[in-house]
C-alpha positions in Angstrom: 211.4 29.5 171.3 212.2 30.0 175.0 215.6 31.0 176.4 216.9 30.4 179.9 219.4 33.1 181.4 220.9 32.7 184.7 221.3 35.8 187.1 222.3 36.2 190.5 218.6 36.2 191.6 217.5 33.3 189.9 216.7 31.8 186.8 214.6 33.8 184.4 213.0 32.2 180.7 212.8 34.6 178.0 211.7 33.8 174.6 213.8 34.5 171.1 211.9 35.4 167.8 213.5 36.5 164.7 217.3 35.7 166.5 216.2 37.9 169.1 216.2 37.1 173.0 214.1 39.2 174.8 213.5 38.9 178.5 211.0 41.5 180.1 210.3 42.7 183.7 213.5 41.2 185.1 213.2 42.6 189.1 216.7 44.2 189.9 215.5 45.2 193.3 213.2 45.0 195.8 209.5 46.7 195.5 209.5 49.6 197.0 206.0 49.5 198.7 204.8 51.4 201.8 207.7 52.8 203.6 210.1 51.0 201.7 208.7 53.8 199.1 210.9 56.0 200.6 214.0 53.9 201.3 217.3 52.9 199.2 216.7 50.2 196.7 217.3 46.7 198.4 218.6 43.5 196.6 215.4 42.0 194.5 214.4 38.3 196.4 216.1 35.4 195.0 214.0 32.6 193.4 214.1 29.4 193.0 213.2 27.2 189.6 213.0 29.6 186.6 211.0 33.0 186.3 209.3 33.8 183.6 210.2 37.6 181.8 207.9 37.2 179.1 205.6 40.4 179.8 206.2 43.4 180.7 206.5 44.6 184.5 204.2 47.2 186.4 205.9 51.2 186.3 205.6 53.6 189.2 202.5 54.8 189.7 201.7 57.7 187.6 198.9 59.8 186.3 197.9 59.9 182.4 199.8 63.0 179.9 197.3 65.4 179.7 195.2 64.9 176.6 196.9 66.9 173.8 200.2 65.2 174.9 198.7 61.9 175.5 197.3 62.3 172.1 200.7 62.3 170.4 202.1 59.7 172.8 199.7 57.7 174.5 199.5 56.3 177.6 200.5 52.9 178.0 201.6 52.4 181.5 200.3 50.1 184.1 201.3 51.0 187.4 201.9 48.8 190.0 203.9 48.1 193.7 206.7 45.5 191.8 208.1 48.5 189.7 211.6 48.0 190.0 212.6 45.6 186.9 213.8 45.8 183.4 214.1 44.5 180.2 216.9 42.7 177.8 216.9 42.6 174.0 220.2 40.8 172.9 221.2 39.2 169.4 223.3 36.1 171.4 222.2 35.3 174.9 225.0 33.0 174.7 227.8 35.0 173.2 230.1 36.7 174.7 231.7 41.0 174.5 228.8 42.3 172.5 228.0 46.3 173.3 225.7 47.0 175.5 222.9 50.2 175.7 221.4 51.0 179.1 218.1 53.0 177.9 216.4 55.2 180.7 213.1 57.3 179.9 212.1 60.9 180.4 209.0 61.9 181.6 209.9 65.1 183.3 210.7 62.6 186.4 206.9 62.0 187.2 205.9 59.8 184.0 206.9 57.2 181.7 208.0 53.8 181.3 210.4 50.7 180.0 207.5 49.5 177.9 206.5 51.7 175.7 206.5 50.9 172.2 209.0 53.3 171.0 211.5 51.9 173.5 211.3 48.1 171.7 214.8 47.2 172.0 215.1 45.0 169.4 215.9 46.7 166.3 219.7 47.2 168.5 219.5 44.0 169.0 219.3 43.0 165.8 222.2 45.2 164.9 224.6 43.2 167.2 223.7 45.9 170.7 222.8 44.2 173.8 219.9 46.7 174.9 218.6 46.9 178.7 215.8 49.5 179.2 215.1 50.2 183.2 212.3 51.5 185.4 212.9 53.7 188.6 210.8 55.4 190.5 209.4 58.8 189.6 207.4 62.0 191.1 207.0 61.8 194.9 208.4 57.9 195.3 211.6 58.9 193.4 212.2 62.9 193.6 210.6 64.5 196.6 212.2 65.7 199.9 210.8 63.8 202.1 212.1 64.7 205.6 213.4 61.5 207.3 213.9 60.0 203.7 217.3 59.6 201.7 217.1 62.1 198.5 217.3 61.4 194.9 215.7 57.8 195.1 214.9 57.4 191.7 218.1 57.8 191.0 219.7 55.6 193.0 217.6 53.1 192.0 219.3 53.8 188.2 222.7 53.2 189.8 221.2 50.1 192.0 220.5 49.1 188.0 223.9 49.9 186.4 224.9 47.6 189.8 223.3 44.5 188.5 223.8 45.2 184.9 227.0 45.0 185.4 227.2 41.7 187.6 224.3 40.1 185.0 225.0 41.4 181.4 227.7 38.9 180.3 224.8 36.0 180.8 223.3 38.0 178.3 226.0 37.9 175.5 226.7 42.1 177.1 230.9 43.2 178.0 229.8 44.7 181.3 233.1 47.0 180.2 231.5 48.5 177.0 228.0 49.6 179.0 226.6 53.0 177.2 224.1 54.6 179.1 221.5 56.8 176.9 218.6 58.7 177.8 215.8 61.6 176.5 214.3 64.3 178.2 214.5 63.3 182.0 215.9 60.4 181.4 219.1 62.3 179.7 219.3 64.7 182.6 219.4 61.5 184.5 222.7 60.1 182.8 224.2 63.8 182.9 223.2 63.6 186.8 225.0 59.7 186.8 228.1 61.9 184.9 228.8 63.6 187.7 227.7 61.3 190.3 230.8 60.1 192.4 228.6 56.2 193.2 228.4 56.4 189.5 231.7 56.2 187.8 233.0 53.1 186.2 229.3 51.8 185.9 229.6 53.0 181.8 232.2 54.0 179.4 230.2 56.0 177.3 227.1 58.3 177.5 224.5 59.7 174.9 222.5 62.3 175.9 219.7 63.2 174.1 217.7 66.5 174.9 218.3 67.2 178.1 219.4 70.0 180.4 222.5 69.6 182.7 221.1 72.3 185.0 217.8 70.6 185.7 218.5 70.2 189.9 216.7 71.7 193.1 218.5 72.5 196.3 216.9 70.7 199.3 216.0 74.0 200.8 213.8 74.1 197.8 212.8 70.6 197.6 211.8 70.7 200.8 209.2 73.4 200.3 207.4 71.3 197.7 207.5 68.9 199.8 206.1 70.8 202.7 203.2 72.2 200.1 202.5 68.1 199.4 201.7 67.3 202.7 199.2 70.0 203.2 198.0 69.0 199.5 197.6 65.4 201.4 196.5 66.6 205.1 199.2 64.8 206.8 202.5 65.5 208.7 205.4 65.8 206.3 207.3 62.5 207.3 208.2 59.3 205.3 206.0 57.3 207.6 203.1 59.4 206.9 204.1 59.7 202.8 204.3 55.7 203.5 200.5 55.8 204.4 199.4 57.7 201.6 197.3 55.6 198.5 199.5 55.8 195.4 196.5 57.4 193.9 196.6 59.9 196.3 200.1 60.9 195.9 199.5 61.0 192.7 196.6 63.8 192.4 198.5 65.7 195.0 201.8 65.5 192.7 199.7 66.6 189.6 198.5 69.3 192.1 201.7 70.7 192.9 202.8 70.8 189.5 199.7 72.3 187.8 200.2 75.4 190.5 203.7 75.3 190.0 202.9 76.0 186.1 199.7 78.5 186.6 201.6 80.6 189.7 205.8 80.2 189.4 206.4 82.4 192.0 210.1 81.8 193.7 209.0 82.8 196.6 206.7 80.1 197.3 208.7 77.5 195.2 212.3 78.3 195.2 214.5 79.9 192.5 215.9 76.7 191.7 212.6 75.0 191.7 211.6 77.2 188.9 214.1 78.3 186.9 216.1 74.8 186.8 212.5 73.5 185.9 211.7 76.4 183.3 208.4 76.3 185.1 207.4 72.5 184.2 208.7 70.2 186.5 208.0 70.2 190.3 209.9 67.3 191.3 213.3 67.4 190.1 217.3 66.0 190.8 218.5 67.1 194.8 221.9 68.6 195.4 222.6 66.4 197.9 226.4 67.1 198.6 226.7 62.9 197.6 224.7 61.3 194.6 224.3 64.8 193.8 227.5 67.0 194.2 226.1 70.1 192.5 224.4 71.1 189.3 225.8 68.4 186.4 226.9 70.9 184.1 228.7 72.8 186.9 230.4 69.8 188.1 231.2 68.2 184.6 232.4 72.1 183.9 234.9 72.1 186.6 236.1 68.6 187.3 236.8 67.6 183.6 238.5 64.5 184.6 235.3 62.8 184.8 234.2 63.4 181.5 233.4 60.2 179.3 232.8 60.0 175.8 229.8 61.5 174.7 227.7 61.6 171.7 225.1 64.7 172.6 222.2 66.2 170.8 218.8 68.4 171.0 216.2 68.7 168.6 216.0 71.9 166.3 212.5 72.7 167.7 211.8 71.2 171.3 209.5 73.4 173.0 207.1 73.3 170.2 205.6 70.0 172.0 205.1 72.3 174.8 203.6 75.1 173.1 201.3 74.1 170.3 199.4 70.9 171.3 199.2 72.8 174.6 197.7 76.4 172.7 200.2 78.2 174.3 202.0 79.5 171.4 198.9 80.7 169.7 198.0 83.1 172.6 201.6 84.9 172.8 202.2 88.1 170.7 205.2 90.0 170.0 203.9 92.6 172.3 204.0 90.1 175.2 207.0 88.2 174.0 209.7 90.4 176.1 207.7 90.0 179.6 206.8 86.2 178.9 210.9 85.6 178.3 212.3 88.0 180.9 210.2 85.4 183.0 212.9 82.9 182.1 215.8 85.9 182.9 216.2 86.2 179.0 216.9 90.0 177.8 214.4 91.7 175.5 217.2 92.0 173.0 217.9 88.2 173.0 214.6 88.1 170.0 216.5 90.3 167.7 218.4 87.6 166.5 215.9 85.0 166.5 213.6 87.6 164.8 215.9 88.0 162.5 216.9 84.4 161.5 213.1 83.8 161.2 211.5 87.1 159.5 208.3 85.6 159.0 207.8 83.4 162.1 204.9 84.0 164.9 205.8 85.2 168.4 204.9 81.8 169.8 207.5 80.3 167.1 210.6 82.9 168.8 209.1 82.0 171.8 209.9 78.2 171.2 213.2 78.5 169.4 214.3 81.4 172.9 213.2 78.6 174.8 215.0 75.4 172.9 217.9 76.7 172.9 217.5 77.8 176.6 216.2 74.4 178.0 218.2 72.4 176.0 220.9 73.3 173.6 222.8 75.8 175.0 223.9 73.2 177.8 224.3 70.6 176.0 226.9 72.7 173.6 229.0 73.9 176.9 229.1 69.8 177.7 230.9 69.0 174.3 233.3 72.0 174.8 234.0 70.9 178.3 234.7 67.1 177.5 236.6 68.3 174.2 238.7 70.2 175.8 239.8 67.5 178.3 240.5 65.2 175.1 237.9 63.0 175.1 235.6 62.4 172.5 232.2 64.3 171.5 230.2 64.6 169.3 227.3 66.6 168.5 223.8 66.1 166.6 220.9 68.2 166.1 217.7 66.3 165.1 215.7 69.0 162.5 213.5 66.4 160.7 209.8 68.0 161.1 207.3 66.3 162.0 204.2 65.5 159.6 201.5 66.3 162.4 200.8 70.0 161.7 202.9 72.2 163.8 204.9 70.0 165.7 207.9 70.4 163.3 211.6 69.2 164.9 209.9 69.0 168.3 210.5 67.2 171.1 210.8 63.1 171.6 210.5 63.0 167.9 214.1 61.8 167.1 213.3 58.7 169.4 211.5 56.5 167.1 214.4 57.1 164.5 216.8 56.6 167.2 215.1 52.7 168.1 213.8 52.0 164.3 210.5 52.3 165.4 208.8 54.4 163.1 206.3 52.2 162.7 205.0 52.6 166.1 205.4 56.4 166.3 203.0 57.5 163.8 200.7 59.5 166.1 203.9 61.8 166.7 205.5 61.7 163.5 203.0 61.6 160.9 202.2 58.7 158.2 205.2 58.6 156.2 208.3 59.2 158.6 211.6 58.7 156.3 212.9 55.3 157.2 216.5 56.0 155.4 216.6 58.4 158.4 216.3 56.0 160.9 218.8 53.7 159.4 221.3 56.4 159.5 220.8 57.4 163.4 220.1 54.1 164.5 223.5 53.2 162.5 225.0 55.9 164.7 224.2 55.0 168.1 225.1 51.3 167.0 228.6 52.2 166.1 228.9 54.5 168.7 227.6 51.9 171.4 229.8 49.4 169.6 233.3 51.5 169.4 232.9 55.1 170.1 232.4 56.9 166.6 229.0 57.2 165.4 230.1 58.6 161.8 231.3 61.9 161.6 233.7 64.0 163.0 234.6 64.8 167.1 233.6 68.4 168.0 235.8 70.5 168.5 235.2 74.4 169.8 236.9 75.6 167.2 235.0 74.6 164.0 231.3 74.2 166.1 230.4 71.3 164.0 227.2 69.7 164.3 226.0 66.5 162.8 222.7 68.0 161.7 220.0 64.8 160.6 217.0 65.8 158.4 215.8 64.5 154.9 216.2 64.2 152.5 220.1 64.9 153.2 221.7 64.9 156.5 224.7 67.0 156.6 227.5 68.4 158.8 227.3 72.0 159.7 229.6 74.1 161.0 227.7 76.5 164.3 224.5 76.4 163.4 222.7 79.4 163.8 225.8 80.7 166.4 224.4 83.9 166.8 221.8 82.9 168.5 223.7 80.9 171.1 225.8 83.4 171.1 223.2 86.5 171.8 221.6 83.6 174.6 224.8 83.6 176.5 225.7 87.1 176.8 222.1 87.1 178.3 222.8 84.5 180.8 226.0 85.8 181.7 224.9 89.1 182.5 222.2 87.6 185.0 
């Protein structure tokens, strides 16, 4: 049955199946093709008649996952100029004050898209959750410094969004006063960079971030040399008008370039310190303190100006960097002879192992190497954001995802709490495994609905004192009180002595 929505741009005709209206590639701004590539989002053209959001939109251009990534994910993106859209999933497109989630993907910043599989929105929507999932742009349309070019595109594009989510979402059933934003990987440093974004506040009341690192920004000094080593990549004079010229499929093998030498040579020197320790040596194109959009690094600014702290629900997986390591064969080659130099690399002491060794007596060197590296990347951070926004007396709560996976030697890695987190198991198997636990995904999809809904996804607010930790794994979930704290501990007193 088809459903017709109006929205400031127009009319748009969706379709509802199963008491769920879904509307897909909805433009919220203009494309951003040839030097508009490099400018500020711009009001998407108004129509007249009704549009049809039936299908899914193009993303921003963008280059496969390498194969053993791609194996586990796929690689369903179709890229195109019109990238600038998003998608609706709502129970009521004629109701009124229902919750609404804002979805944005990771992709370290260069890949990924609102369509893929996992990211079906209707399982909230079923649930009573208005769902929106957005594309912005990515890699060198969205993150590079290019001179003559505003910074941080892509993620003023994802404000440009929360903009006309909030002016649109009541046609949709949605309270544009109970928006949650929620995001994984790049996508959660993205709602941790809207966090402490000044354009940014009062476009959501709560946020759930889901593995992600609040320190994950470049300084435009720094930007700006990757940016100088992508025009000489491309043979052309490092300006927006000449980026402008460029093929899309140019920019992209230069960006892929840039960031395979990033990962095979991370010398500061050539990159910048920020470059590659805020991007543990993955990501190229990243967040730019801007002194605007960008004040400084999120955590720093969430740390010291508590008064814009929201209510968060915050999490990390028990094993992320084993998607890094063990598709890639990178764990297999790293021995505990080579373990100390390979983490002092990342500024981690050599006596940092001892108490990962010692919590995991019979684990491989490439195993400490991931847990270091976890907790590093992702948990460490994500703790000191729960602390700061407890201590300001707002709510947070904490989660750690340690289901393992039943693709040998994945185990609690990275991304694999998202198709629990959408009740999409069904779609996920390649990364999961045959027989994911679906009372697992009722119980954190229940979680974010409720927390979406009114702020308390089940179990008790952190609080520095007690550490506690919603921990989700089968057959049990169960609350634990500072897991494995001497570890974070032992991590800290490294970083602090830096």
């Amino acid at each position: 049955m088809e459903t017709i929505v109006s929205t400031t741009s127009g009319r748009v005709r969706g379709f509802t199946r199963r008491n769920v209206g879904t509307f897909l590639g909805i433009p919220y701004a203009a494309a951003p093709v040839g030097p508009a590539r490099f400018e500020l989002p711009k009001p998407a053209p108004t129509w007249s008649g009704v549009r049809d959001t039936v299908e899914y939109g193009p993303d921003c251009a963008q280059t496969p996952y390498p194969p053993p990534i791609a194996a586990l994910f796929g690689s369903e993106c179709v890229p195109g100029d019109d990238c600038l859209h998003l998608n609706v999933w709502t129970p009521d497109p004629g109701g009124r004050g229902l919750p609404v989630l804002v979805w944005i993907h990771g992709g370290s910043f260069t890949r990924g898209s609102n369509s893929r599989a996992l990211y079906d929105g209707s399982a909230f929507a079923r649930d009573g959750v208005v769902l929106v999932s957005l594309n912005y742009r990515l890699g060198i349309a969205g993150f590079a410094a290019v001179p003559g070019a505003p910074l941080n595109r892509g993620l003023h594009d994802q404000i440009f969004a929360l903009r006309w989510i909030h002016d649109n979402i009541a046609a949709f059933g949605g309270d544009p006063g109970n928006v949650t934003v929620f995001g994984e990987s790049a996508g959660g440093m993205s709602v941790l960079s809207l966090l402490a974004s000044p354009p940014a506040r009062g476009l959501f009341r709560r946020a759930i971030v889901q593995s992600a690192n609040g320190s994950a920004v470049a300084t435009a000094d720094d930007a700006g040399k990757v940016a100088k080593l992508l025009a000489i990549e491309l043979g052309i004079a490092p300006t927006a008008e000449e980026f402008g010229l460029v093929d899309t499929k140019q920019l992209c093998a230069a960006q892929d370039a840039i960031d395979g030498e990033l990962m095979t040579d991370p010398d500061p020197a050539r990159w910048g310190h920020s470059i590659v320790d805020n991007g543990i040596g993955l990501m190229g194109f990243l967040p730019v303190i801007d002194g605007d959009l960008i004040p400084g690094p999120p955590l720093e600014t969430i740390v010291s100006e508590p008064d814009r702290s929201v209510p968060i629900l915050a999490g990390w997986n028990a094993e992320e960097f084993r998607l890094f390591t063990v598709p890639t064969g990178v764990a297999a080659g790293i021995s505990y002879d080579t373990l100390p130099t390979i983490l002092s690399r990342s500024g981690i002491a050599p006596h940092v192992t001892a108490a990962y060794v010692a919590n995991r007596p019979h684990a491989s060197a490439g195993d400490v190497f991931a847990a270091v590296l976890t907790d590093l990347a992702f948990r460490d951070d994500t703790v000191r954001i729960a602390e700061t926004t407890a201590a300001a007396g707002v709510p947070a709560y904490l989660y750690e995802f340690a289901w393992r996976s039943g693709i040998q030697g994945l185990g609690a890695c990275h991304a694999i709490e998202i198709p629990f987190v959408f009740d999409q198991l069904s779609k996920a198997h390649t990364l999961t495994g045959p027989n994911p636990p679906q009372h697992l995904a009722d119980e954190m999809h229940r979680a974010w609905v409720h927390f979406a809904t009114d702020g308390e996804p089940g179990w008790q607010r952190f609080d520095p004192g007690t550490m506690l930790v919603r921990t989700f794994d089968s057959p049990q979930s169960r609350d634990v009180s500072d897991p494995r704290g001497d570890e974070l501990r032992a991590l800290r007193k490294s970083r602090a002595s830096r």
